[in-house]
One Martini backbone bead per residue (centre of mass of N, CA, C, O) as a GRO file, in nm:
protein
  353
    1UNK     BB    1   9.569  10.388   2.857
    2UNK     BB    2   9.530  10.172   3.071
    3UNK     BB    3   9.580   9.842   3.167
    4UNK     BB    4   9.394   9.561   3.183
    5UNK     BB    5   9.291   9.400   3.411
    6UNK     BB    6   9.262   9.064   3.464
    7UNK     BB    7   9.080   8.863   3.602
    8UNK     BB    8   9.296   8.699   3.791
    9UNK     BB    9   9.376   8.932   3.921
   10UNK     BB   10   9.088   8.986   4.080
   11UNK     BB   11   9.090   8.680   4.214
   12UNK     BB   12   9.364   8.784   4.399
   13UNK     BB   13   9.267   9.011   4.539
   14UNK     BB   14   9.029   8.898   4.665
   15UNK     BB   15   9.200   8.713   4.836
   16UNK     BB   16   9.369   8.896   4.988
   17UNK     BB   17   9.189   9.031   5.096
   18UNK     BB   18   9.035   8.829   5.300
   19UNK     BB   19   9.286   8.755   5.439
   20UNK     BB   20   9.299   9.015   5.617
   21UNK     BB   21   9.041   9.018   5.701
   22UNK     BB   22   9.097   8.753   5.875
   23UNK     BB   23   9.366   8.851   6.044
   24UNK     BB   24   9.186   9.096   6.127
   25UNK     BB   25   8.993   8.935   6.311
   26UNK     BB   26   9.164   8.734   6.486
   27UNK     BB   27   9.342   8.972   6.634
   28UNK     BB   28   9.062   9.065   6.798
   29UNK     BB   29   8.934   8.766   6.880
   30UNK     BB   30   9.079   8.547   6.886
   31UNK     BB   31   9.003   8.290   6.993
   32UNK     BB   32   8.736   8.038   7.009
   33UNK     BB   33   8.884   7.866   7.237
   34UNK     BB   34   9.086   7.811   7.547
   35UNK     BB   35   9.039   7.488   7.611
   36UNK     BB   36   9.252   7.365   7.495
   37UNK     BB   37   9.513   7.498   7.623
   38UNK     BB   38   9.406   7.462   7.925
   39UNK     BB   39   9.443   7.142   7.906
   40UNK     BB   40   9.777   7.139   7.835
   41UNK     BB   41   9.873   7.318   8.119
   42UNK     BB   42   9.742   7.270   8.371
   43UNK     BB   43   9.903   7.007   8.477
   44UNK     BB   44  10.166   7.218   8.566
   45UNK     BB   45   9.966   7.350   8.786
   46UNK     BB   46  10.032   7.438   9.098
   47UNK     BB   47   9.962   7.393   9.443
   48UNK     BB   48  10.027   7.614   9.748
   49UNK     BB   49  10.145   7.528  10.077
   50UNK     BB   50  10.209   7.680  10.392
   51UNK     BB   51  10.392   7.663  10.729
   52UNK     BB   52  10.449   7.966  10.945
   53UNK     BB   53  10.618   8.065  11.162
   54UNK     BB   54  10.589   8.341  11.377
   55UNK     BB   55  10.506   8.588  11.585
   56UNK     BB   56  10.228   8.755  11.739
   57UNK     BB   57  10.306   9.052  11.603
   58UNK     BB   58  10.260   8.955  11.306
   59UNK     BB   59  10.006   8.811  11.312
   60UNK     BB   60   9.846   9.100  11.407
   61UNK     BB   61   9.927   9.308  11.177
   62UNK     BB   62   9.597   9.310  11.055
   63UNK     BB   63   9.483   9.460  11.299
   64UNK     BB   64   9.338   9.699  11.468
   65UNK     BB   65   9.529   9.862  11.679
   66UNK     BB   66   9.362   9.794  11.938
   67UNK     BB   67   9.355   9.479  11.879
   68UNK     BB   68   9.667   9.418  11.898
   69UNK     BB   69   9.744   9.542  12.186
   70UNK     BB   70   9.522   9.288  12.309
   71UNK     BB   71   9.662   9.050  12.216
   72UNK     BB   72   9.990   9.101  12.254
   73UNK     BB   73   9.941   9.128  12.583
   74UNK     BB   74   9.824   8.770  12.571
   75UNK     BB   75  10.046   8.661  12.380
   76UNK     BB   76  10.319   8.733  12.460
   77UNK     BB   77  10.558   8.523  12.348
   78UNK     BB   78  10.444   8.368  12.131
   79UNK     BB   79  10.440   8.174  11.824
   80UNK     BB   80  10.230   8.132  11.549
   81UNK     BB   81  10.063   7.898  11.276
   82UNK     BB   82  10.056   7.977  10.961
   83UNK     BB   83   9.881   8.019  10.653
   84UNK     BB   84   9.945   7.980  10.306
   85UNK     BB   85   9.915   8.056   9.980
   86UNK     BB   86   9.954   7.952   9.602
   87UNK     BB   87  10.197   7.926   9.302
   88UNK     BB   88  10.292   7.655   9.026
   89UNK     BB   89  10.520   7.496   8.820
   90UNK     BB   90  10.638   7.297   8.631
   91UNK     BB   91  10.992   7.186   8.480
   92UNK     BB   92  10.968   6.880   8.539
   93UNK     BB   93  10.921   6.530   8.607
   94UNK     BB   94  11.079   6.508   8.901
   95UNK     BB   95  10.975   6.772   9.081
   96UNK     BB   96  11.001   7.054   8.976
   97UNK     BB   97  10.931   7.388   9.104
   98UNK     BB   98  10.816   7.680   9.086
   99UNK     BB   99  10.840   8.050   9.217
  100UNK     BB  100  10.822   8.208   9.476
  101UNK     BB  101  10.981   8.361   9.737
  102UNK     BB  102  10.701   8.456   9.935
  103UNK     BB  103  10.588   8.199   9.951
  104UNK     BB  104  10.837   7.980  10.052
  105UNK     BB  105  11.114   8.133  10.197
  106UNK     BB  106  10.981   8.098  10.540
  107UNK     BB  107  10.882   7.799  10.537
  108UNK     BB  108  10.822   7.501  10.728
  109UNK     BB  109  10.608   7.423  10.511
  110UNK     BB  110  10.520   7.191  10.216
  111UNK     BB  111  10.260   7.193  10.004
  112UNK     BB  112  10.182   7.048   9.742
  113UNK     BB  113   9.961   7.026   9.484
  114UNK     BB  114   9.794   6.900   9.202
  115UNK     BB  115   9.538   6.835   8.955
  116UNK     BB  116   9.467   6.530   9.052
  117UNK     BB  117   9.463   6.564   9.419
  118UNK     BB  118   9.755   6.552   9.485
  119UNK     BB  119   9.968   6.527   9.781
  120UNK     BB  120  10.293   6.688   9.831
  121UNK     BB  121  10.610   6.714   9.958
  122UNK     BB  122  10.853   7.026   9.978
  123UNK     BB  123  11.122   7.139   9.928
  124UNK     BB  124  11.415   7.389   9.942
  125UNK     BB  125  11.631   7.443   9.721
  126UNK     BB  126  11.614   7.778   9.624
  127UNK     BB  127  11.657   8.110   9.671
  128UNK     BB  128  11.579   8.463   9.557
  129UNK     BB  129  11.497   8.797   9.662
  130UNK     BB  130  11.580   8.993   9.432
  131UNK     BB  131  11.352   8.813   9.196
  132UNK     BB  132  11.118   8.646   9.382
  133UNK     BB  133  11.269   8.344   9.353
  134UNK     BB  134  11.189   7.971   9.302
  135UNK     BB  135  11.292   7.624   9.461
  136UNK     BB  136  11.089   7.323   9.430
  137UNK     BB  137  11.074   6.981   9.554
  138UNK     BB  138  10.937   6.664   9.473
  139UNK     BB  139  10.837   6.291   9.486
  140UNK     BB  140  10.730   6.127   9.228
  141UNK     BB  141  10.598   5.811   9.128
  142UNK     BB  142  10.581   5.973   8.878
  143UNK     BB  143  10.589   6.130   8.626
  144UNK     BB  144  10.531   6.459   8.524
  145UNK     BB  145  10.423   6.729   8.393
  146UNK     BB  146  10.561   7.015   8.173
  147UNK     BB  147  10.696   7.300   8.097
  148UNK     BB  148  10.795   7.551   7.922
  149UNK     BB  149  10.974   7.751   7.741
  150UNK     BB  150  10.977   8.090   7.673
  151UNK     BB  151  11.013   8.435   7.477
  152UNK     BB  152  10.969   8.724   7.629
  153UNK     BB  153  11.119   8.915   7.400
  154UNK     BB  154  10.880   8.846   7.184
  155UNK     BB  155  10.657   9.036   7.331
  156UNK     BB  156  10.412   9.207   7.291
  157UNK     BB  157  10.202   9.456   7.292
  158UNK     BB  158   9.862   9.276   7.300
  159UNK     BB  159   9.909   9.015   7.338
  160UNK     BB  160   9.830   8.698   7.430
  161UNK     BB  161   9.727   8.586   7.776
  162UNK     BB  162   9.801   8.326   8.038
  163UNK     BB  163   9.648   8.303   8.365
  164UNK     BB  164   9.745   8.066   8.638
  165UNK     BB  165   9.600   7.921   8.940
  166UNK     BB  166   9.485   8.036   9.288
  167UNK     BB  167   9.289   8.239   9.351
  168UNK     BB  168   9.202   8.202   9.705
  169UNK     BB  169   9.212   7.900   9.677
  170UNK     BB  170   9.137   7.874   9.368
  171UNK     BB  171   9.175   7.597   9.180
  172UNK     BB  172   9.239   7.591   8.861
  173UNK     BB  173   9.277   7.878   8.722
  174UNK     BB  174   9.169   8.125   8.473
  175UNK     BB  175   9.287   8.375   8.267
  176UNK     BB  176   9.271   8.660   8.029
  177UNK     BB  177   9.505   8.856   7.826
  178UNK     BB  178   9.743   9.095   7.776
  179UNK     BB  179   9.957   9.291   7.696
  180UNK     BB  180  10.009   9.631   7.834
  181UNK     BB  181  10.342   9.630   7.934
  182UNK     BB  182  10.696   9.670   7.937
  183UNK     BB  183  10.942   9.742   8.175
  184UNK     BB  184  10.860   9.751   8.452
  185UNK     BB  185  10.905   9.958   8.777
  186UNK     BB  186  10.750   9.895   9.092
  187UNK     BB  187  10.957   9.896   9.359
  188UNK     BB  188  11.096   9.671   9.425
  189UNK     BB  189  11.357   9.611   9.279
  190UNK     BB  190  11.661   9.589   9.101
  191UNK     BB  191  11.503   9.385   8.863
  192UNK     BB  192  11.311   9.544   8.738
  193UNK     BB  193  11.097   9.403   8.418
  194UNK     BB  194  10.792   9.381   8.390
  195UNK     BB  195  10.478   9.229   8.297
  196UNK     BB  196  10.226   9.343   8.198
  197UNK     BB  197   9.836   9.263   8.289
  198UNK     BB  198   9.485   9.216   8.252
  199UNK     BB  199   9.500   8.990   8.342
  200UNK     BB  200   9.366   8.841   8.620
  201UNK     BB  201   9.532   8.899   8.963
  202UNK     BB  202   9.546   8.705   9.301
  203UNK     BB  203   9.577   8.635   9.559
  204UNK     BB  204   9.736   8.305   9.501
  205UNK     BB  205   9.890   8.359   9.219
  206UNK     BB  206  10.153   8.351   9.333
  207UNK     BB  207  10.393   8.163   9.097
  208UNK     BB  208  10.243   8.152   8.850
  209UNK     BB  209  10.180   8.133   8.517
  210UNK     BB  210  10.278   8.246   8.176
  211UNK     BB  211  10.102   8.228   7.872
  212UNK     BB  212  10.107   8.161   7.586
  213UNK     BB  213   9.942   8.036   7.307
  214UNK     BB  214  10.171   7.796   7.302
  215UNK     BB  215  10.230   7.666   7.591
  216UNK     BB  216  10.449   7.899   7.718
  217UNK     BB  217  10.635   8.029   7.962
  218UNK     BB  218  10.640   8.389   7.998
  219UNK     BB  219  10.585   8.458   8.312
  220UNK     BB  220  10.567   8.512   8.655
  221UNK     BB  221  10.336   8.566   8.861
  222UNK     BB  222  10.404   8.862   9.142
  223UNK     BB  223  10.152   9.136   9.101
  224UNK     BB  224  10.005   9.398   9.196
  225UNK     BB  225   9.750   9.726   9.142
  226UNK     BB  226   9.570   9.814   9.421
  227UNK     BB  227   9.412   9.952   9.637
  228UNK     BB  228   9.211   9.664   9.736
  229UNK     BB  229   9.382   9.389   9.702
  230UNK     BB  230   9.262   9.325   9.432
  231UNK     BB  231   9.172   9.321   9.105
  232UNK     BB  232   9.218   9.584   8.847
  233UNK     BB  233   9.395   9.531   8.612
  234UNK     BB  234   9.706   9.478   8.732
  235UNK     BB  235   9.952   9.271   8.626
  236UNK     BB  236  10.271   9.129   8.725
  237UNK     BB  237  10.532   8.970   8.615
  238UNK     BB  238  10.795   8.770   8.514
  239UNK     BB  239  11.039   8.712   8.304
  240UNK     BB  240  11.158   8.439   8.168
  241UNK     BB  241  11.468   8.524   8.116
  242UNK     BB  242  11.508   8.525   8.381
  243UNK     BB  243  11.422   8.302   8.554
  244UNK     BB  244  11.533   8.048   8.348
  245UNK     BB  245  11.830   8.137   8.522
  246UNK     BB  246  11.781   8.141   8.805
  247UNK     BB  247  11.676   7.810   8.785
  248UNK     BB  248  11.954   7.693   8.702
  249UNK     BB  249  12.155   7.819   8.963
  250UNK     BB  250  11.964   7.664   9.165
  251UNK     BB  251  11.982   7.383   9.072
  252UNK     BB  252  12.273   7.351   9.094
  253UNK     BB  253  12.362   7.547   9.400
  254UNK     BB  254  12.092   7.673   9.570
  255UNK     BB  255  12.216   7.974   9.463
  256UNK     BB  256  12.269   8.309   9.481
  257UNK     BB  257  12.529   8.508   9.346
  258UNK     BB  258  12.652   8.796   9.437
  259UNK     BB  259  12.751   9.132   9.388
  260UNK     BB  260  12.993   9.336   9.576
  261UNK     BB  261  13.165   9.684   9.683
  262UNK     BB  262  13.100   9.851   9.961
  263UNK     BB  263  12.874  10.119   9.894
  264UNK     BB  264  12.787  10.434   9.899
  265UNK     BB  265  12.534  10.558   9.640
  266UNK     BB  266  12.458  10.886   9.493
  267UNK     BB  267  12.302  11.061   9.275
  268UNK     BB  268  12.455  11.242   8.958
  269UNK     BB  269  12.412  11.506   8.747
  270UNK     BB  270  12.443  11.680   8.540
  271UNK     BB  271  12.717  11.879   8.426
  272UNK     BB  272  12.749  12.057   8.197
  273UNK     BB  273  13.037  11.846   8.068
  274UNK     BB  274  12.924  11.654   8.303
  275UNK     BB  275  12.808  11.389   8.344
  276UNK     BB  276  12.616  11.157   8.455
  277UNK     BB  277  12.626  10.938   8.788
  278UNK     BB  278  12.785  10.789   9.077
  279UNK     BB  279  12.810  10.881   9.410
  280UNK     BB  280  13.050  10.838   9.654
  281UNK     BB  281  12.998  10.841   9.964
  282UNK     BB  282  13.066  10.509  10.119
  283UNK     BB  283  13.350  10.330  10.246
  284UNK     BB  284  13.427  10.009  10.290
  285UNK     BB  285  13.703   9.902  10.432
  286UNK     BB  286  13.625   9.581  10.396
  287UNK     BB  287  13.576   9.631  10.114
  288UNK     BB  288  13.649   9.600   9.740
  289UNK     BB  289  13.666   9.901   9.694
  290UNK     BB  290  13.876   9.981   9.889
  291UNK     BB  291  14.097   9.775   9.779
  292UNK     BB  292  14.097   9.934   9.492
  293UNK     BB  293  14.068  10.266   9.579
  294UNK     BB  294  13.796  10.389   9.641
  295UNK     BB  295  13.638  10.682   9.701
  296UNK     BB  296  13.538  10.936   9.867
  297UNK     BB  297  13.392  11.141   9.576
  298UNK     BB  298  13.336  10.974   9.360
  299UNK     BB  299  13.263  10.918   9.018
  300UNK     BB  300  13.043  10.698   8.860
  301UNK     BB  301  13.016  10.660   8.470
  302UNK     BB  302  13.109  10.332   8.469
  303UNK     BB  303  13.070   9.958   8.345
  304UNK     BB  304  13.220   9.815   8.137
  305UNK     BB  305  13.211  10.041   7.925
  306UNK     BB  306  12.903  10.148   8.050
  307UNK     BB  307  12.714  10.354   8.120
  308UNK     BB  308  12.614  10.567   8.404
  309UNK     BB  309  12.318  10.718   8.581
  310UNK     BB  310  12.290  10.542   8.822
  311UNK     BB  311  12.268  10.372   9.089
  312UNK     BB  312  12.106  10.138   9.013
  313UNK     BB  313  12.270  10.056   8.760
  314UNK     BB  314  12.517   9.958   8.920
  315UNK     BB  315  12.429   9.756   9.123
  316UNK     BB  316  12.291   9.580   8.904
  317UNK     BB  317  12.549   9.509   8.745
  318UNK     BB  318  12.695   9.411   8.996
  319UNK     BB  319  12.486   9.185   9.125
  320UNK     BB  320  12.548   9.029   8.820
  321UNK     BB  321  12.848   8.943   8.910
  322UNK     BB  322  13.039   8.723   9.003
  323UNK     BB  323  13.210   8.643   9.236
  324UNK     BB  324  13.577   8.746   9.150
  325UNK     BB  325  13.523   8.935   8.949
  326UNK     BB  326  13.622   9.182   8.713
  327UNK     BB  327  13.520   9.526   8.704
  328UNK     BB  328  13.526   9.847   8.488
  329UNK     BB  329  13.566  10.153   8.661
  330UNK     BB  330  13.456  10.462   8.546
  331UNK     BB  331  13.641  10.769   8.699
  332UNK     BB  332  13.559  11.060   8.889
  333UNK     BB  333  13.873  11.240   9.014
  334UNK     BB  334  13.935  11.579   9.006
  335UNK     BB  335  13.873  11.596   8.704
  336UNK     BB  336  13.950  11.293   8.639
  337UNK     BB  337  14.006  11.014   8.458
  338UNK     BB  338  13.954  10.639   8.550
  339UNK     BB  339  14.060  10.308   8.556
  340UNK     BB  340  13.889  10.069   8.789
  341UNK     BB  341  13.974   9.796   8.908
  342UNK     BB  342  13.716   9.548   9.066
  343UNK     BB  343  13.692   9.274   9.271
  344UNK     BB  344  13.397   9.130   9.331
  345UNK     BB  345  13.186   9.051   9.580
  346UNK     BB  346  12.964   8.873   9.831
  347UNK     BB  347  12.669   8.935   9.891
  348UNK     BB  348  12.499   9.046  10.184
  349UNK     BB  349  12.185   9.019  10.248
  350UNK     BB  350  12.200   9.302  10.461
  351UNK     BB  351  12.286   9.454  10.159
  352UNK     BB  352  12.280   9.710   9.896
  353UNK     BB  353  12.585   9.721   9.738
   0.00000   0.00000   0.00000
């Protein structure tokens, strides 16, 4: 006959049993009010206006056929200028602020909000397109209030995130929900490895922050997925261990300096033994592949030793490492194995690989 539990034992168990039942109903519902929350972050947030001289052709590319036709014919060679809004976030209490790079990357003029409804004029100190980061500074006569980063590589699909900014022009917005799924590719550029999330974020959200429970930013909305053009529920940020990054070195140098070898290169799946690679269609005369001796012709397997299996993952090896260094590619070349030291070139704004 088993051993009677002890009445302590039963007490100790219906306590334990309590609390899993209470962190499981927190976990289902949430706080009980983000309004804390939204007040110490809320001050971070900044409204961002924009005024970018255009052509008349773009001006009108958003209106009906015929009516560009007619506008186009009137307006012929003139110029026109345009308002854009976004959102930003500070990291400094000088006056630096982050946000997109299509927020601001093409403007004659850069106007700040506040959440206190000061308007400050801001320069633009640099940006990336290629990862749509971007970095901007105003001279506030006092310091400002200023976020922090978070760790975007500890969120799990689930967690709660805090979505801010202005969407629509509707200053010191917030949305709330879920991280949906990680590591999303949605064909915007090299760099994609989105958090997905179903906080709704719309027109005027790009480049405002993402927050964890913690008041600390852990990616910039960047991107939605509808039909109409409105939230759907799918809206994508960027995580912040990328931005965190891009915004240290645009603020030191101005600009993000990237790699490139001068090569056309298209997909090589498996065949029998030879494993699947990265075929150099064309190679550039003057660039870095041809004077290391890479050929057309070649399959690229490997890149300073890590597998290669598709284009785009060559590129972005590549893009990633500071013009300057070298990195050694492993090469097949009429059935034999290679390795191929090749100092990477400065990436022309112009180029894709």
């Amino acid at each position: 006959m088993p051993a009677p539990i002890p009445r302590r034992a039963f007490g100790t168990l219906a306590l334990a049993a309590l609390l899993v039942r209470a962190r499981t109903a927190d976990a289902r519902t949430g706080p009980e009010s983000f309004s804390p929350l939204v007040k110490r972050v809320m001050p971070t947030v900044v409204n961002i206006a924009v005024t970018e001289t255009v052509a008349s052709n773009d001006a009108f590319s958003a209106l009906p056929p015929e009516l560009q036709r007619q506008f186009r014919d009137r307006f012929r060679q003139r110029r026109q200028q345009v308002m854009g809004a976004g959102s930003g976030y500070i990291i400094d209490p000088s006056g630096y602020i982050v946000t997109n790079n299509h927020v601001v990357g093409s403007a004659d003029k850069i106007v700040v909000g506040l959440s206190d409804g000061t308007e400050l004029p801001a320069r633009l100190i640099g940006a990336d397109e290629l990862t749509d980061v971007a970095l901007i500074k105003v001279s506030p006569p006092t310091p400002l209030p200023a976020a922090s980063w978070g760790d975007s590589r500890v969120l799990e699909v689930g967690d709660w995130v805090l979505a801010a900014g202005n969407p629509f022009g509707l200053a010191g917005s917030v949305t709330v929900g879920i991280v949906s799924a990680r590591g999303r590719d949605i064909g915007a550029g090299l760099f994609d490895d989105f958090i997905q999330i179903d906080a709704p974020i719309n027109p005027g959200n790009s480049g405002g922050p993402l927050f964890n429970m913690d008041g600390q930013v852990v990616g910039m909305n960047t991107a939605i997925l509808s039909p109409s053009g409105a939230s759907a529920g799918v809206g994508f940020a960027i995580p912040s261990e990328l931005v965190s990054k891009i915004v240290a070195e645009l603020r030191e140098k101005g600009r993000i300096d990237r790699g490139w070898l001068g090569v056309s290169v298209q997909d090589v799946p498996a065949s029998g033994r030879s494993p699947a690679g990265v075929g150099i269609a064309a190679v550039d005369r003057a660039g870095p592949a041809a004077r290391a001796g890479l050929r057309a012709g070649d399959v690229v397997t490997g890149l300073n030793g890590q597998g290669v299996e598709s284009a785009r993952s060559l590129i972005r090896g590549v893009a990633m490492t500071p013009p300057g260094n070298t990195v050694h590619l492993a090469v097949r070349r009429q059935g034999k194995d290679i390795d191929l030291p090749v100092t990477v070139g400065r990436r022309p704004k112009i180029e894709e690989n």
